[in-house]
C-alpha positions as CSV (number, residue, x, y, z in Angstrom):
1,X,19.0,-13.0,-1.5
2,X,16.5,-15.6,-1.7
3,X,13.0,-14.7,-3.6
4,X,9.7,-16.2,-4.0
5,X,7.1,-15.3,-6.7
6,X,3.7,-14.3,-4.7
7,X,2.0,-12.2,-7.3
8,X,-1.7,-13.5,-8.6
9,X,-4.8,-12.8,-7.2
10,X,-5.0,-12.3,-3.0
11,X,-1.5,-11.6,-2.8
12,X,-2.0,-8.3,-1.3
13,X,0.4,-6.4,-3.7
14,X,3.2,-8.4,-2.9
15,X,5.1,-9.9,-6.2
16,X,8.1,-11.3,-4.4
17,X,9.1,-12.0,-1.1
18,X,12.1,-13.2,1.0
19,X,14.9,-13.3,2.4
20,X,18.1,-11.0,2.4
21,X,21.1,-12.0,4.4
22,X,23.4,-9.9,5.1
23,X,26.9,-10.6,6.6
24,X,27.2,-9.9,10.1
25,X,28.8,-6.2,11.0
26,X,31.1,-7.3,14.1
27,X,33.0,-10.2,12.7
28,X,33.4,-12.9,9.9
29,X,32.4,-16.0,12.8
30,X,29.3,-14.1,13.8
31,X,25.8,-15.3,12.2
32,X,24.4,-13.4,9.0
33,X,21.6,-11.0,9.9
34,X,18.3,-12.1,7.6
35,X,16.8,-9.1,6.1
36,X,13.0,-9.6,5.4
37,X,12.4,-8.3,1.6
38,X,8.8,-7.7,-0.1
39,X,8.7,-6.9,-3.7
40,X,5.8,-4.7,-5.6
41,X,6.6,-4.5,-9.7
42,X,5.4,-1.8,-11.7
43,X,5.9,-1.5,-15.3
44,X,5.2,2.2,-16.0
45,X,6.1,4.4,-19.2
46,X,6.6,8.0,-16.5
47,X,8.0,8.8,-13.4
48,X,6.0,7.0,-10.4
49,X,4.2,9.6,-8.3
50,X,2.6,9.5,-4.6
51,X,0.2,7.5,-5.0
52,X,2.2,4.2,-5.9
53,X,4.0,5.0,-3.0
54,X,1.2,5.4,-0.9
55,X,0.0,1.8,-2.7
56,X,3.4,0.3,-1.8
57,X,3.6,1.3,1.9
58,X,-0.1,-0.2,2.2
59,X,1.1,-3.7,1.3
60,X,4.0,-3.9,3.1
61,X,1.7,-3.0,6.3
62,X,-0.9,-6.1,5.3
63,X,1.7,-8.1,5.2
């Protein structure tokens, strides 16, 4: 996995972002699929509800 810090101001909600390969299904010689990976952190003392859900699926769609 390759990971990129792109939190700060502007960046949409999105703290990391990258690149996941993954090894291809069929057979060792085929190429690695690439996997695009965005990252929101949360540091929360309770259990994360809807609305950080809601929050999450909004910045994936700006992106």
């Amino acid at each position: 996995m390759n990971l990129v810090r792109s939190g700060g101001a502007g960046d949409k909600g999105i703290d990391l972002k990258g690149w996941w390969k993954l090894p291809s299904r069929e057979s060792s010689s085929a190429q690695a699929e690439n996997v695009r990976v965005l990252v929101q952190c949360k540091a929360e003392a309770k259990k994360l509800g809807p609305r950080t859900l809601r929050e999450l699926e909004g910045s994936m769609h700006r992106s």
